[in-house]
Structure formats: structure tokens, C-alpha cells
Biopython code that builds the backbone (N, CA, C, O; Angstrom):
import numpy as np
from Bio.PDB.StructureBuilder import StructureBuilder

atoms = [
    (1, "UNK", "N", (7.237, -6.339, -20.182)),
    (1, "UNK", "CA", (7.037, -5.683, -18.913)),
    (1, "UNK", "C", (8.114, -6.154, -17.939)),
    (1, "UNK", "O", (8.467, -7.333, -17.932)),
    (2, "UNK", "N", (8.645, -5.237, -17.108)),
    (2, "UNK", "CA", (9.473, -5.385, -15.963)),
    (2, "UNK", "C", (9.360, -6.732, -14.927)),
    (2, "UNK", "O", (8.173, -6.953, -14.692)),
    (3, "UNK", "N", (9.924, -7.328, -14.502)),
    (3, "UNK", "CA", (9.640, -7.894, -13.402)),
    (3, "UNK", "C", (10.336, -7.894, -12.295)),
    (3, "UNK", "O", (11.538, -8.147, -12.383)),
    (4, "UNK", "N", (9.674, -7.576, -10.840)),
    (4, "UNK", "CA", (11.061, -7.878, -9.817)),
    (4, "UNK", "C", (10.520, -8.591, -8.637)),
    (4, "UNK", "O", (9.510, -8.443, -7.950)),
    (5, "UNK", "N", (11.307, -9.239, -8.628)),
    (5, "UNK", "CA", (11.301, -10.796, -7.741)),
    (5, "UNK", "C", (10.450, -10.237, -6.134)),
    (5, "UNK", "O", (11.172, -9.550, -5.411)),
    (6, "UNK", "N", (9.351, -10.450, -5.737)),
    (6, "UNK", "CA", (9.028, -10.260, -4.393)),
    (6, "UNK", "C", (9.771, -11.475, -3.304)),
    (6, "UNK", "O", (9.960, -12.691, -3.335)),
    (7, "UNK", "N", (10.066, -10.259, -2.294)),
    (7, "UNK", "CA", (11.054, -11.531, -1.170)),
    (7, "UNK", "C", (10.015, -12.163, -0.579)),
    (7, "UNK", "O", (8.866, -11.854, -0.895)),
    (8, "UNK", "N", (10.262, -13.104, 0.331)),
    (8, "UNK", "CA", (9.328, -14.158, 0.699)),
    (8, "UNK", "C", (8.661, -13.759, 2.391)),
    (8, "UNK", "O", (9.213, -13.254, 3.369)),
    (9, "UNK", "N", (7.731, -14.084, 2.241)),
    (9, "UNK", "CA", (7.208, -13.326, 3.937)),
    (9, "UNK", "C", (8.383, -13.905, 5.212)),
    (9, "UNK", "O", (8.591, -13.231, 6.220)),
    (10, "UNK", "N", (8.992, -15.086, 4.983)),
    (10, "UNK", "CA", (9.961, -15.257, 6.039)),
    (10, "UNK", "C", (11.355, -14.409, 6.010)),
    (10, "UNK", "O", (12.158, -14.596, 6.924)),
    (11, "UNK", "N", (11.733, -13.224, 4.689)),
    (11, "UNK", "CA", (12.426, -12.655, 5.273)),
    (11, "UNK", "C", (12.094, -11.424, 5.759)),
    (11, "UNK", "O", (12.870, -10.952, 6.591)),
    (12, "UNK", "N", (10.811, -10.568, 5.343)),
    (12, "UNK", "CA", (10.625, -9.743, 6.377)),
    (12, "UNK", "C", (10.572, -9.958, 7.797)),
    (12, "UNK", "O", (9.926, -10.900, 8.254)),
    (13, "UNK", "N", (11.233, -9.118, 8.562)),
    (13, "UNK", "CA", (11.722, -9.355, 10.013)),
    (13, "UNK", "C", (9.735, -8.804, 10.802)),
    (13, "UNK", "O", (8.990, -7.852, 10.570)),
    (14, "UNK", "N", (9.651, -9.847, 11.592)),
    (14, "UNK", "CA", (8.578, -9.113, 12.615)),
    (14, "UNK", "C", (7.841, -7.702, 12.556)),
    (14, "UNK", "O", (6.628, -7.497, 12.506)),
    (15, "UNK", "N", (8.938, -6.738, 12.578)),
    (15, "UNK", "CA", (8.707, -4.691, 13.324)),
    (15, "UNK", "C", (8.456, -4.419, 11.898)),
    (15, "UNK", "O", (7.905, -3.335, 11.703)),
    (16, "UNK", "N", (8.757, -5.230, 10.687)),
    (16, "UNK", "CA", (8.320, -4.377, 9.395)),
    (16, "UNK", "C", (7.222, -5.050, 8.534)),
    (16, "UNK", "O", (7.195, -4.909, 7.311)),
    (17, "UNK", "N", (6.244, -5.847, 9.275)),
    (17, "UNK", "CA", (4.950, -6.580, 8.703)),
    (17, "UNK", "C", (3.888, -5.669, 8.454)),
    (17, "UNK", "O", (3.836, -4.536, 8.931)),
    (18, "UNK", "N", (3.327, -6.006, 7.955)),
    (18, "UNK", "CA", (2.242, -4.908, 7.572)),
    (18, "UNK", "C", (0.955, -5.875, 7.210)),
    (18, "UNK", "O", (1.113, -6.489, 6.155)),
    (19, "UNK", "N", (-0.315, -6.126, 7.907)),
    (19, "UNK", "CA", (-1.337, -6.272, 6.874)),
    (19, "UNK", "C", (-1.291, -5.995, 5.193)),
    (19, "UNK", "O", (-0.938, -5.024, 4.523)),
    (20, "UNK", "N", (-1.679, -6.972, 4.947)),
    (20, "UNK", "CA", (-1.430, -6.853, 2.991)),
    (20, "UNK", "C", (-2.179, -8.037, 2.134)),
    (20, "UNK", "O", (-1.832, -8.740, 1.185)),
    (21, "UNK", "N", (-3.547, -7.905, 3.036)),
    (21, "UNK", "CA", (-4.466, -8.801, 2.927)),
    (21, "UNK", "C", (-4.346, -9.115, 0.642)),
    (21, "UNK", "O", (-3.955, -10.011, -0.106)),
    (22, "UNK", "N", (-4.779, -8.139, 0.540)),
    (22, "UNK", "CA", (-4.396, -7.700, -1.453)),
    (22, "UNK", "C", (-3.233, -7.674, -2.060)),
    (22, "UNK", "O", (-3.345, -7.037, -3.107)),
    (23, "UNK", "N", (-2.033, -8.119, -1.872)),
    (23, "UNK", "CA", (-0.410, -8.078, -1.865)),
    (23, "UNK", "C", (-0.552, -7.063, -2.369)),
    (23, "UNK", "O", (0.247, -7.066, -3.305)),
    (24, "UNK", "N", (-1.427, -5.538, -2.352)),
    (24, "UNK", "CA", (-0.828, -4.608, -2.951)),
    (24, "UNK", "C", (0.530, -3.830, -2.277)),
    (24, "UNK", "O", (1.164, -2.935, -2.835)),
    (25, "UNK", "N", (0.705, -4.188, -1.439)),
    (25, "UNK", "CA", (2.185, -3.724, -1.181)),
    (25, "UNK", "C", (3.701, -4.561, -0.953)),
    (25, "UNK", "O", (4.723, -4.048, -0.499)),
    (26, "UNK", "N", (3.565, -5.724, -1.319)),
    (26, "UNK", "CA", (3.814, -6.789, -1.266)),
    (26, "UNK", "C", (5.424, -6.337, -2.318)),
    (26, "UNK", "O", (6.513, -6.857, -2.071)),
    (27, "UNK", "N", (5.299, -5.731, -2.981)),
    (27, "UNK", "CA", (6.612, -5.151, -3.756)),
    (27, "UNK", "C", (7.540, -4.482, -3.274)),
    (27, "UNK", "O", (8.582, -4.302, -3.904)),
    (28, "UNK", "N", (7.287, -3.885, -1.811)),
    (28, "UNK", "CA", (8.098, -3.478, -1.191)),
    (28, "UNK", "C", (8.687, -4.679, 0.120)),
    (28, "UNK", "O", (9.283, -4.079, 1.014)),
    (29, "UNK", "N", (8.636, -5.609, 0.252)),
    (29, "UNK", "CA", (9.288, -6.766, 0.707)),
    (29, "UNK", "C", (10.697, -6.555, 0.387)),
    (29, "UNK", "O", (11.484, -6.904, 1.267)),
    (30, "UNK", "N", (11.197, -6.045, -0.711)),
    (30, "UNK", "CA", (12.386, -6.031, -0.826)),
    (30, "UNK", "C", (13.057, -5.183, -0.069)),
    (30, "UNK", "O", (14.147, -5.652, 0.260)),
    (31, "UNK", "N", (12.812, -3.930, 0.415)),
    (31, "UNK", "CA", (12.928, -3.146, 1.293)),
    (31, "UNK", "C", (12.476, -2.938, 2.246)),
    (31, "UNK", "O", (12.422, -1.733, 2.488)),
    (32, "UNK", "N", (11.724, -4.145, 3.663)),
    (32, "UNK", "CA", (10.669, -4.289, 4.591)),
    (32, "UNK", "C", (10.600, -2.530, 4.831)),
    (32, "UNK", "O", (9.681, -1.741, 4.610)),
    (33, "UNK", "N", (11.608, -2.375, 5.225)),
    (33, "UNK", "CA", (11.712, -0.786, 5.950)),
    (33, "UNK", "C", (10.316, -0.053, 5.432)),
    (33, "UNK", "O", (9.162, 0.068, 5.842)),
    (34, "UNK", "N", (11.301, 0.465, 4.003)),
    (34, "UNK", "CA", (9.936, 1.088, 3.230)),
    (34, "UNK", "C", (8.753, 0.406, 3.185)),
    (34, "UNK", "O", (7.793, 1.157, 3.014)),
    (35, "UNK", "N", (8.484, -0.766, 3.279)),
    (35, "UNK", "CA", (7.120, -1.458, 3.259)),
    (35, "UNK", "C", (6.368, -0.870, 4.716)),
    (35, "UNK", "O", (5.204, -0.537, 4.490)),
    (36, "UNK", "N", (6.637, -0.746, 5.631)),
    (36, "UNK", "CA", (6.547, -0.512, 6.632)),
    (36, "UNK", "C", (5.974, 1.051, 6.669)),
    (36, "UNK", "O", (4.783, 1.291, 6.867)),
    (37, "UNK", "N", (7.014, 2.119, 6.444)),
    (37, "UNK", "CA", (7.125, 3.494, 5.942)),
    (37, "UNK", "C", (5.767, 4.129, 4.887)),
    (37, "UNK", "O", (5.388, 5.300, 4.920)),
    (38, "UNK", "N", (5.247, 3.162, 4.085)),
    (38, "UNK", "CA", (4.522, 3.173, 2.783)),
    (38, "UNK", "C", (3.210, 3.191, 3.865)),
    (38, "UNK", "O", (2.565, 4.230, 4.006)),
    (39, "UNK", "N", (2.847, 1.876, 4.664)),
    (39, "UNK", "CA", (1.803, 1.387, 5.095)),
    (39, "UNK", "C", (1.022, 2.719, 5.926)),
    (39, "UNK", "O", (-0.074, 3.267, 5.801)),
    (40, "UNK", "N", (2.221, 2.916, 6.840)),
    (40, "UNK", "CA", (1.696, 4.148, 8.225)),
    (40, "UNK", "C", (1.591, 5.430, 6.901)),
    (40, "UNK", "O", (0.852, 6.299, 7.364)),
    (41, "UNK", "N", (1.964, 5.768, 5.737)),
    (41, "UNK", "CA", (1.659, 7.072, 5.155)),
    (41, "UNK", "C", (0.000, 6.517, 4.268)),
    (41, "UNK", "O", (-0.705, 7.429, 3.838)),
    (42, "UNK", "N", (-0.367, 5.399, 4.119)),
    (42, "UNK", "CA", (-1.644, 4.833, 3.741)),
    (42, "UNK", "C", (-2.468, 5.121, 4.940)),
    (42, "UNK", "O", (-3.534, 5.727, 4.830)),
    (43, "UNK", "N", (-1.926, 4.632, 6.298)),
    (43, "UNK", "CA", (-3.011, 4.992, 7.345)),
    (43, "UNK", "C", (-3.390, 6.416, 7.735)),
    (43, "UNK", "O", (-4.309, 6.855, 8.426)),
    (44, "UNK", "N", (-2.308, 7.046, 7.017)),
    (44, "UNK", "CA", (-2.455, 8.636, 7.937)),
    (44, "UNK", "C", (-3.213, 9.351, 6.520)),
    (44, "UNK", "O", (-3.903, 10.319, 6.838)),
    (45, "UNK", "N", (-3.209, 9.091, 5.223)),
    (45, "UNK", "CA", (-3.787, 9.317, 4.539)),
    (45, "UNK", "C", (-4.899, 8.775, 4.543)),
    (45, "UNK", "O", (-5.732, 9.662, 4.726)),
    (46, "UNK", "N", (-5.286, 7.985, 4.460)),
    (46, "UNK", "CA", (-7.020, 7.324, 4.470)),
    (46, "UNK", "C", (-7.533, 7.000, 5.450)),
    (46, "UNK", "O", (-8.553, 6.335, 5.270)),
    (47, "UNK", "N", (-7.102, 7.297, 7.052)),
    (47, "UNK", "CA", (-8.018, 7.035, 7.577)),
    (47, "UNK", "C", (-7.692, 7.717, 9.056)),
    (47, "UNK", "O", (-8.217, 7.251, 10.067)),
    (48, "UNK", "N", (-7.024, 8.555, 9.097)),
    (48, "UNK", "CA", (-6.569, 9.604, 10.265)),
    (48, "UNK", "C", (-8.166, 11.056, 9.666)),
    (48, "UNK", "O", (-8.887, 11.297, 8.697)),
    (49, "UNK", "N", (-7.907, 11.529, 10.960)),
    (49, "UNK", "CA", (-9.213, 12.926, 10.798)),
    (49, "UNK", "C", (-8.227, 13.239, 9.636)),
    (49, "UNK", "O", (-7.074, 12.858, 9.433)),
    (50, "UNK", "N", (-9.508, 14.498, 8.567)),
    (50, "UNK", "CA", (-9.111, 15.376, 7.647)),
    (50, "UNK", "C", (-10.115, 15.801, 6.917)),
    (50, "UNK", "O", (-11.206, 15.235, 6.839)),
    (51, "UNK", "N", (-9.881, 16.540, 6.505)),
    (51, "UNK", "CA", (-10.959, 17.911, 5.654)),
    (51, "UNK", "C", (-11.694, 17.050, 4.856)),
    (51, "UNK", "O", (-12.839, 17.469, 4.686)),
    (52, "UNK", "N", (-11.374, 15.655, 4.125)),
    (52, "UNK", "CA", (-11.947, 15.018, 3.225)),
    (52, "UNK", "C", (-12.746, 13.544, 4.366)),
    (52, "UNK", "O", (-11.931, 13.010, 5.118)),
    (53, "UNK", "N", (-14.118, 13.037, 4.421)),
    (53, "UNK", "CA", (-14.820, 12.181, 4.664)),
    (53, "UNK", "C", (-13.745, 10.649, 4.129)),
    (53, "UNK", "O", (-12.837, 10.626, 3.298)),
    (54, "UNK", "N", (-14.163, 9.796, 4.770)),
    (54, "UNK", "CA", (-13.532, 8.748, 3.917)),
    (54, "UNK", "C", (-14.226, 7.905, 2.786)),
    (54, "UNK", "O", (-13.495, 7.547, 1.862)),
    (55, "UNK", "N", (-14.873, 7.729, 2.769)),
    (55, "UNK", "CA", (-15.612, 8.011, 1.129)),
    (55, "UNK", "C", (-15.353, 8.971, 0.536)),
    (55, "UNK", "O", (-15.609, 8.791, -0.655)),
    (56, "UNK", "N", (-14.992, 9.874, 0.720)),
    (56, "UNK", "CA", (-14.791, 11.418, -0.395)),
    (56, "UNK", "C", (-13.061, 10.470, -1.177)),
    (56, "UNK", "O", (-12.700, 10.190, -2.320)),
    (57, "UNK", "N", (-12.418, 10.266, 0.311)),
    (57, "UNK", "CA", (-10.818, 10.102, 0.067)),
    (57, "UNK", "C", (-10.847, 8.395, -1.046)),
    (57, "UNK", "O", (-10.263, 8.318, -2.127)),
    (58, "UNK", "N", (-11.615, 7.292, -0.447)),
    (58, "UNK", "CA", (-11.862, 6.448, -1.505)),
    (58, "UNK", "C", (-12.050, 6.405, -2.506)),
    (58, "UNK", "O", (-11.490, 5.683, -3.331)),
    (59, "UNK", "N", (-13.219, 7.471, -2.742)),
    (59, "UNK", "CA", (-13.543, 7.537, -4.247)),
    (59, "UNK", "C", (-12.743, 8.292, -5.308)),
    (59, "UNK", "O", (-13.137, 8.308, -6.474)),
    (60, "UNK", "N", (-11.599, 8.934, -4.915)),
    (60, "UNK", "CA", (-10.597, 9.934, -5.271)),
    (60, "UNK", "C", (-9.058, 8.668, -5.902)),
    (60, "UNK", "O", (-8.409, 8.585, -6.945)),
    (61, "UNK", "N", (-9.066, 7.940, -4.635)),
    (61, "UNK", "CA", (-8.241, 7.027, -4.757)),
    (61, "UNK", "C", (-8.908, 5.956, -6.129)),
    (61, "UNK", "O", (-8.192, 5.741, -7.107)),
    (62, "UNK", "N", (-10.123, 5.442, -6.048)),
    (62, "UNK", "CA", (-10.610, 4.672, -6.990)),
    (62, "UNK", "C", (-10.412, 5.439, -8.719)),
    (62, "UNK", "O", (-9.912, 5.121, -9.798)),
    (63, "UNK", "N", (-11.193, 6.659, -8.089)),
    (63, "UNK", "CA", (-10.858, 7.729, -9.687)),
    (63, "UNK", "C", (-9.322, 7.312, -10.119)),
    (63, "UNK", "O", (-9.065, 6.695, -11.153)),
    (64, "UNK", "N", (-8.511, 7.677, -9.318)),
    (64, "UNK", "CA", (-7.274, 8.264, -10.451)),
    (64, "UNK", "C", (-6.656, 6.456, -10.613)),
    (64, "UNK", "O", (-5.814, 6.089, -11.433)),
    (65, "UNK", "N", (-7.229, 5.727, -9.775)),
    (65, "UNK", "CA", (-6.932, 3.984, -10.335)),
    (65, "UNK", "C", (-7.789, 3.681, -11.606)),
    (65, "UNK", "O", (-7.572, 2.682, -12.291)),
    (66, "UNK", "N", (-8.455, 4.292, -11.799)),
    (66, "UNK", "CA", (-9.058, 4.148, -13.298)),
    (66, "UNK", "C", (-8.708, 5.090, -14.048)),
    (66, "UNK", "O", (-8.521, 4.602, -15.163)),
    (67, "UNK", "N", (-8.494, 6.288, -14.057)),
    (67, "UNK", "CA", (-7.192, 6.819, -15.251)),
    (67, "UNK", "C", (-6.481, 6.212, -15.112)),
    (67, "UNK", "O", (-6.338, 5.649, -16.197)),
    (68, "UNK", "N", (-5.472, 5.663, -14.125)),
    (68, "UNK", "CA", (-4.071, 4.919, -14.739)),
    (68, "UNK", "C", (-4.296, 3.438, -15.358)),
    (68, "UNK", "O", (-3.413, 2.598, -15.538)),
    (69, "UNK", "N", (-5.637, 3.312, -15.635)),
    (69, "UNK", "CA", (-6.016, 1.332, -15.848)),
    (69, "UNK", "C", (-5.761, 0.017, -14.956)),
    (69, "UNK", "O", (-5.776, -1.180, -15.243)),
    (70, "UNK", "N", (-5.486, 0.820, -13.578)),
    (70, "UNK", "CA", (-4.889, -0.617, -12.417)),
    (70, "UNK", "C", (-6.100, -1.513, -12.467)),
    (70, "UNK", "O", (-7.261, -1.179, -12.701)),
    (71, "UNK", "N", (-5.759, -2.367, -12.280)),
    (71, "UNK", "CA", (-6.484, -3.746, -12.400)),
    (71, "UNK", "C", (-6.726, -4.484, -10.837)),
    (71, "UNK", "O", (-6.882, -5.689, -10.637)),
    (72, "UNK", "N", (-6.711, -3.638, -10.044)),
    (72, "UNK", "CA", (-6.964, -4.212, -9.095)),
    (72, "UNK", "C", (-7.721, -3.261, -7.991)),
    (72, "UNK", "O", (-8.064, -3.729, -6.906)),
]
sb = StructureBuilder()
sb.init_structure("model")
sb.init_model(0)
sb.init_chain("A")
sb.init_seg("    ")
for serial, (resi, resn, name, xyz) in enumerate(atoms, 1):
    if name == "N":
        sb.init_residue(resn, " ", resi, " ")
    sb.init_atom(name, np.array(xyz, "f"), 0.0, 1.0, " ", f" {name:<3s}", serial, name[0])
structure = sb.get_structure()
């Protein structure tokens, strides 16, 4: 399996931190920017108004994490 080095929380700069209580986004450190970019398209997807409840949108997200086998 692949591996790529996560950068260390002291070089993300301040404006590109993100809550990441689960390091699930923690892989984009290498690119704070996109870490940043990733986070606000997570907030506007799961938890901005929309046609789907947020339980509807969780359990959708949980589904297709168990077809792909994520482990977390």
C-alpha cells in the first residue's frame, strides 16, 4: 500500500486549520490550501439547508463508507 508522509500541524499556516478532531483530513496537510477548500465543501454538504435531512445525508455518507470497506 501507498504511503504519503502527513506534514506536521506546525506547518500548516493559521487561515488553513481546520477542525480534524478524526485526522480524517489530515492528508491534505500537504496542501493546507486544499485542506481548507475540502473542509468548507464538507460543511456546505452536510450541514448547510437542503432537500436531504441530516440524518438522511449521514446515513448515505455511512452507506457508501461501507461499500468501499473504510475503516473508520
Amino acid at each position: 500500500m501507498a504511503h504519503i508522509a502527513y506534514a506536521p500541524d506546525a506547518d500548516v499556516p493559521d487561515a488553513d486549520r481546520v477542525p480534524d478532531h478524526d485526522n480524517i483530513l489530515q492528508i491534505h496537510r500537504i496542501h493546507p490550501p486544499v485542506m481548507r477548500q475540502h473542509y468548507e465543501l464538507y460543511l456546505q454538504l452536510m450541514h448547510r439547508p437542503g432537500p436531504l435531512t441530516r440524518v438522511q445525508r449521514e446515513m448515505m455518507a455511512v452507506h457508501v463508507s461501507a461499500i468501499n470497506h473504510c475503516h473508520y
